[in-house]
C-alpha positions in Angstrom: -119.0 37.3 -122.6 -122.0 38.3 -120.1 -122.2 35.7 -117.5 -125.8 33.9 -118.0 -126.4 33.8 -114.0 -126.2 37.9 -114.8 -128.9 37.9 -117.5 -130.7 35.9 -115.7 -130.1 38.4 -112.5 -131.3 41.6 -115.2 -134.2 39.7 -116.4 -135.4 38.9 -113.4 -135.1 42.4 -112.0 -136.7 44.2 -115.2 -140.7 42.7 -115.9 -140.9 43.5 -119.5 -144.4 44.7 -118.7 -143.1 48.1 -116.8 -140.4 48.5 -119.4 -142.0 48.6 -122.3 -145.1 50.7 -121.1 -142.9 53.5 -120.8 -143.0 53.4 -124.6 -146.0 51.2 -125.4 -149.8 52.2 -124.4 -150.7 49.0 -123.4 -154.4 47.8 -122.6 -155.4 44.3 -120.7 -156.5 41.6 -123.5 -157.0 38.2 -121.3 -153.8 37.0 -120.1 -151.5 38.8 -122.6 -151.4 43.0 -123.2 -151.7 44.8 -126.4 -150.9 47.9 -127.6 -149.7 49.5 -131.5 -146.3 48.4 -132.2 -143.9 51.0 -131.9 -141.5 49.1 -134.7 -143.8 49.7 -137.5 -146.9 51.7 -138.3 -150.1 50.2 -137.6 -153.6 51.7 -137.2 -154.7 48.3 -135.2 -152.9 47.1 -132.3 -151.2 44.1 -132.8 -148.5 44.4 -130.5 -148.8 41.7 -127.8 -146.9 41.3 -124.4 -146.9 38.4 -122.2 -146.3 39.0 -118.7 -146.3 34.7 -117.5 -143.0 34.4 -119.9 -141.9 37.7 -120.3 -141.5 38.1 -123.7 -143.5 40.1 -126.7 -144.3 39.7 -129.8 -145.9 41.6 -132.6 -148.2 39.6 -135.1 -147.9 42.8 -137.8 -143.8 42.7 -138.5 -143.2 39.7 -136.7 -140.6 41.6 -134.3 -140.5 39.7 -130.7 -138.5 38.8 -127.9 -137.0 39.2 -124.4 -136.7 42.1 -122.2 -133.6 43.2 -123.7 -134.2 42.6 -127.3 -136.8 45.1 -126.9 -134.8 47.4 -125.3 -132.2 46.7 -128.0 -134.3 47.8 -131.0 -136.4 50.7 -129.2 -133.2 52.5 -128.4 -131.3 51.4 -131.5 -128.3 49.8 -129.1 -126.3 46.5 -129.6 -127.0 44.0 -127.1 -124.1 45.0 -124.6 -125.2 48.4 -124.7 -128.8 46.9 -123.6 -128.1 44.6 -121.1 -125.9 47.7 -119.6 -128.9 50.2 -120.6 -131.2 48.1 -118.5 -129.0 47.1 -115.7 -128.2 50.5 -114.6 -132.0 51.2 -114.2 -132.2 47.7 -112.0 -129.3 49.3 -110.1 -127.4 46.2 -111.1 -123.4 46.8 -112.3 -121.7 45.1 -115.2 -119.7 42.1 -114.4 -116.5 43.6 -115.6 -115.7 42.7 -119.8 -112.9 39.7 -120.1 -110.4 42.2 -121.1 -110.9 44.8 -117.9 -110.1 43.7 -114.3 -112.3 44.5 -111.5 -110.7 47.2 -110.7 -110.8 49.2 -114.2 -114.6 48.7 -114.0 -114.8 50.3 -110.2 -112.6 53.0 -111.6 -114.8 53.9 -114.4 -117.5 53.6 -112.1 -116.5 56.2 -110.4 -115.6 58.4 -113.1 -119.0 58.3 -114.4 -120.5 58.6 -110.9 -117.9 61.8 -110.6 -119.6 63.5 -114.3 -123.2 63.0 -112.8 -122.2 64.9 -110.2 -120.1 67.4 -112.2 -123.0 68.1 -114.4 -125.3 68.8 -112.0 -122.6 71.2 -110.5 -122.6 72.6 -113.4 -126.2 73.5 -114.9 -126.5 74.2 -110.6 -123.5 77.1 -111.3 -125.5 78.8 -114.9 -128.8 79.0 -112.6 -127.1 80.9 -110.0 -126.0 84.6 -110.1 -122.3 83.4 -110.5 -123.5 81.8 -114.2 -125.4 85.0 -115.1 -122.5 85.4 -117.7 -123.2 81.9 -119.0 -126.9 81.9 -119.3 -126.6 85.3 -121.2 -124.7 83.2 -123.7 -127.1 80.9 -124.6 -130.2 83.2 -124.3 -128.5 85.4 -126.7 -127.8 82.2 -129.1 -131.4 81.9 -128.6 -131.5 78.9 -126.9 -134.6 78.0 -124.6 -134.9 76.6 -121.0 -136.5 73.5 -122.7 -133.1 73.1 -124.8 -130.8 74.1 -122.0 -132.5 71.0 -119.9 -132.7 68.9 -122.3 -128.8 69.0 -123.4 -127.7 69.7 -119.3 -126.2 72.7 -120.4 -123.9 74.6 -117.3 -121.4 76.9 -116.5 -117.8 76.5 -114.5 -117.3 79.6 -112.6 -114.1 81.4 -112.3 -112.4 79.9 -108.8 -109.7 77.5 -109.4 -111.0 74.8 -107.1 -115.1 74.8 -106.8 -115.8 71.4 -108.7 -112.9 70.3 -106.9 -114.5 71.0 -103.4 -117.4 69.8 -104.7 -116.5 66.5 -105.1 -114.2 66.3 -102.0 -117.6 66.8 -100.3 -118.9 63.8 -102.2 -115.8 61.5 -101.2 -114.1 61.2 -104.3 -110.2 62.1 -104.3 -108.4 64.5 -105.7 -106.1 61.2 -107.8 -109.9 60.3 -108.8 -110.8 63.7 -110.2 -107.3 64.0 -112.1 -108.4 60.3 -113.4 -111.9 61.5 -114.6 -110.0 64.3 -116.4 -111.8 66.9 -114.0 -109.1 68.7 -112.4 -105.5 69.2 -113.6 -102.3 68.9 -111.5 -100.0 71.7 -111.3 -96.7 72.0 -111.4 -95.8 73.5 -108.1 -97.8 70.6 -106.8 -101.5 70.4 -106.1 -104.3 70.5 -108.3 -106.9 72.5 -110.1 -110.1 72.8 -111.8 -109.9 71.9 -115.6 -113.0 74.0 -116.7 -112.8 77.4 -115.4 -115.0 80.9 -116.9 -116.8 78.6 -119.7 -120.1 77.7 -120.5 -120.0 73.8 -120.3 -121.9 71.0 -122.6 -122.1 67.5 -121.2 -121.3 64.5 -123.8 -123.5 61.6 -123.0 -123.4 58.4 -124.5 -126.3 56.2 -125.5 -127.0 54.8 -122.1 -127.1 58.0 -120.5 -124.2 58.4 -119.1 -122.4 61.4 -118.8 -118.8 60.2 -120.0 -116.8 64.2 -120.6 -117.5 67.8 -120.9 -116.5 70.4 -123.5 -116.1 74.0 -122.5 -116.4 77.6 -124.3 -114.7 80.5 -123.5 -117.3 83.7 -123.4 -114.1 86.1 -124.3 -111.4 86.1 -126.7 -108.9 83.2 -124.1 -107.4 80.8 -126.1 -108.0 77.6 -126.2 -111.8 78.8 -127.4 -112.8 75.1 -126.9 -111.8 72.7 -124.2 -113.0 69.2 -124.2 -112.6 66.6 -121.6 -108.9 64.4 -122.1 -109.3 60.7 -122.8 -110.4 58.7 -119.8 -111.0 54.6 -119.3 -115.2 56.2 -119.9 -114.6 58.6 -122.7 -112.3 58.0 -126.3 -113.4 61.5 -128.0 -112.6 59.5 -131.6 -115.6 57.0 -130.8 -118.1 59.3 -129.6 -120.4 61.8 -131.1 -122.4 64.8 -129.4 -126.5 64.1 -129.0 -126.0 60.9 -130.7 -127.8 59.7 -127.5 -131.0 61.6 -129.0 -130.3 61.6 -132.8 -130.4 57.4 -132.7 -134.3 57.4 -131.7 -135.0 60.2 -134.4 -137.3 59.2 -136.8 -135.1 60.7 -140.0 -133.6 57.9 -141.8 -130.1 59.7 -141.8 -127.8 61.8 -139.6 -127.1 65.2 -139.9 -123.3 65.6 -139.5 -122.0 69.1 -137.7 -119.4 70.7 -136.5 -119.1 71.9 -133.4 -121.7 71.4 -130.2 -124.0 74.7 -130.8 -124.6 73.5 -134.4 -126.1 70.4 -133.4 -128.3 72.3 -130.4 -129.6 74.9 -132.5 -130.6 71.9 -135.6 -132.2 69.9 -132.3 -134.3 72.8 -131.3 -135.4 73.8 -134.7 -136.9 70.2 -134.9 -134.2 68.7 -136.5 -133.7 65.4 -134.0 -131.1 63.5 -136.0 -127.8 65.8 -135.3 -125.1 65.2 -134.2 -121.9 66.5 -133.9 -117.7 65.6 -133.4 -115.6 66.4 -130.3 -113.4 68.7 -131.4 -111.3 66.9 -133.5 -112.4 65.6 -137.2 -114.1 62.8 -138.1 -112.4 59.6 -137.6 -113.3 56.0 -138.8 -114.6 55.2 -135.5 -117.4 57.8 -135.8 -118.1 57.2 -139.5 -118.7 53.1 -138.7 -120.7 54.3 -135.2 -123.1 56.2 -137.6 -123.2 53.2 -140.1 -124.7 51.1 -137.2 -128.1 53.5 -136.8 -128.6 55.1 -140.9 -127.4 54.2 -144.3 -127.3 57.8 -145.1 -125.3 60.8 -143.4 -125.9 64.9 -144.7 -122.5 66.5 -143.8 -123.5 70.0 -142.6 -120.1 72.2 -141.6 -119.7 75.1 -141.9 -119.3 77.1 -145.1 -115.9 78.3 -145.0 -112.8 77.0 -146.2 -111.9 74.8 -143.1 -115.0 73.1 -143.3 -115.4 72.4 -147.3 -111.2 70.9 -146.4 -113.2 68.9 -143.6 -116.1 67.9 -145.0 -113.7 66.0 -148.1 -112.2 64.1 -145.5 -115.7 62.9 -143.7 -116.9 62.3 -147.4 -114.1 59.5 -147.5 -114.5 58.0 -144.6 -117.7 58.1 -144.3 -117.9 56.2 -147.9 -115.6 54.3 -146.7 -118.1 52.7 -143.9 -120.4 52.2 -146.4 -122.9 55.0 -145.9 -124.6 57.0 -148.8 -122.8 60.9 -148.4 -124.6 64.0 -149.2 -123.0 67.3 -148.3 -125.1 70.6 -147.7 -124.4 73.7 -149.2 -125.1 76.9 -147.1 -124.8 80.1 -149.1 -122.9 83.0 -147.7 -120.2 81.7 -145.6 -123.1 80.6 -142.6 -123.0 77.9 -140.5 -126.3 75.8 -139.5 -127.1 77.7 -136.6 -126.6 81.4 -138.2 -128.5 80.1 -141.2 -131.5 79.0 -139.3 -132.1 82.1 -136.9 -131.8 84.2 -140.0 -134.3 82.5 -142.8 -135.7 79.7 -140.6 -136.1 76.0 -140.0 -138.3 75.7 -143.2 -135.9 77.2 -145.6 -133.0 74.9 -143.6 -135.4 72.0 -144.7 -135.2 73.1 -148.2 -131.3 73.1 -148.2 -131.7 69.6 -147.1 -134.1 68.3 -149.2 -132.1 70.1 -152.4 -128.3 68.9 -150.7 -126.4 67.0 -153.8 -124.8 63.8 -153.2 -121.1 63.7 -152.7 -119.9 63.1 -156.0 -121.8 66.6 -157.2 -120.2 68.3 -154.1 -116.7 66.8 -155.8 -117.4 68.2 -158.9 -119.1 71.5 -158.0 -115.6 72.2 -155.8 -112.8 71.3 -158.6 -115.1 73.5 -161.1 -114.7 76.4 -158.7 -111.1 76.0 -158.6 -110.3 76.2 -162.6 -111.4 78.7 -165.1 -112.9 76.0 -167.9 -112.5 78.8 -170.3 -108.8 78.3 -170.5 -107.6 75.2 -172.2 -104.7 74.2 -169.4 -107.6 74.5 -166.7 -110.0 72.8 -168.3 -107.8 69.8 -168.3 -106.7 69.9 -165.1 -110.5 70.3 -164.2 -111.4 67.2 -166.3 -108.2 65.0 -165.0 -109.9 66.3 -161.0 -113.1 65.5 -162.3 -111.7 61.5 -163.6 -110.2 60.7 -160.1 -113.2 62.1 -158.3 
């Protein structure tokens, strides 16, 4: 429960007027300020806001409110996620949640304060000549300087201990870092950096907040991908990669991916609604996180076994959470990204627009696996094709 004297605090702090022009084009009319409602498609404007009682309203879809209800629908959060969306840009913190102690919400505080700084470390590190190797990597994955920006793409140099004296510098301890999941602790005593020599991808959540990191290798190292541990900010099962962007897309379904780059390449090739897992396969959390912004969800992995054994998982729970399940088909054993630097984002469209549902999927996989023609297989086929 948000205290009310804090609402009232946020409110206070946040005129609704230079909120929602950010998103609005509003013009004077009298004592009120009008502008086209950016909840429904309208050719007149017949969005109103009221500056004497701070609230809006909009006479076309009857959609009005507060401060933060607007805030709550334009950015497709619930209202926690609001009043925390709007209370970081009135430099206000959140009393702490009934089931956290002041301290926990100082802590994650600070580890959030700790990836701000990391991030900016890191994108800092692929401009300069150490991260040469790094922004070879993505300019030969083709991605541009707008994408690279836009996603806060870096690279972790080589040292052990860079980040590490980087945020010494900043005041935060070296207890903190291991905390924040920055820095590991090594056996002989002492600590080091936990993302060294890899190109690094920020995960943000839907206030902006960058909560981990994951981390590619550019040689043949194992583990290929690192992501951040778990950390009182960051549970990788309840978050999804450049969900923060896909939930203002104006697709009415998600595009499910694999892996980070996927969901990059499908952004820059105008496909806003992507998003992508953390390194470990779906899990309930994420299917019923997507449930809350689309009704449908196109799972796009990756052609190859591993990802038709992934996507029948995802199909299940994501059925499970209610949401309608189509599954994309990508000839040739290509993934998203390969796909759309070889035929392009209009032939990628076509795959979409042509995707079956998830029972076809079902039945187009058990038919590959039986030869009809014999009478043994056939029925195995039609008992497969029964339970699916």
């Amino acid at each position: 429960m948000i205290p009310e004297s804090f609402l009232q605090e946020l409110k206070d702090r946040c005129d609704i007027e230079q909120i929602i022009s950010r998103y609005v084009d509003l013009r004077k009319g009298g004592r009120t300020l009008v502008g086209l409602c950016p909840f429904h498609s309208e050719k007149t404007p017949s969005f109103h806001v009221y500056p004497d009682d701070q609230h809006f309203y909009c006479f076309g879809c009857e959609t009005g409110g507060d401060v933060i209800t607007f805030i709550r629908k334009i950015e497709n959060l619930d209202y926690r996620e609001a009043v925390e969306f709007l209370a970081s840009q009135a430099g206000l913190s959140m009393p702490a949640e009934d089931h956290e102690t002041d301290q926990i919400a100082r802590n994650r505080m600070r580890i959030l304060e700790m990836n701000r700084l990391a991030a900016r470390f890191f994108y800092a590190c692929l401009l300069s000549p150490s991260g040469k190797v790094g922004l070879d990597y993505f300019n030969k994955r083709a991605l541009s300087m707008k994408t690279i920006r836009m996603f806060g793409l870096g690279y972790a140099p080589a040292g052990g201990g860079l980040l590490q004296a980087y945020l010494r510098k900043k005041g935060f301890s070296d207890e903190e870092m291991l905390a924040a999941a920055l820095v590991f602790r090594r056996r002989s005593g002492g600590y080091y950096d936990a993302f060294r020599s890899r190109v690094i991808f920020p995960i943000i959540d839907l206030r902006g907040n960058v909560i981990a990191f994951g981390g590619r290798v550019l040689d043949d190292s194992k583990p290929k991908y690192l992501n951040s541990n778990d950390t009182s900010a960051f549970h990788k099962g309840k978050s999804l990669f450049a969900l923060n962007f896909a939930k203002s897309s104006k697709e009415s379904s998600l595009l499910l991916c694999e892996g980070y780059m996927d969901a990059i390449a499908l952004h820059q090739a105008g496909f806003t609604n992507a998003v992508a897992t953390l390194g470990t396969a779906l899990t309930p959390e994420q299917a019923r996180l997507m449930a809350r912004y689309v009704k449908e969800v196109v799972i796009s992995y990756d052609a190859d076994k591993a990802g038709q054994n992934a996507s029948k998982r995802a199909i299940t729970l994501l059925t499970d959470a209610g949401l309608l399940v189509r599954v994309l088909k990508i000839e040739g054993g290509k993934d998203p990204d390969e796909f759309i630097k070889t035929y392009g984002a209009d032939r990628f469209r076509l795959l979409l627009k042509h995707s079956g549902n998830h029972i076809e999927y079902r039945l187009a996989a058990a038919l590959e696996k039986y030869d009809i023609q014999i009478t043994e297989q056939k029925a195995s086929y039609l008992k497969e094709a029964v339970d699916t």
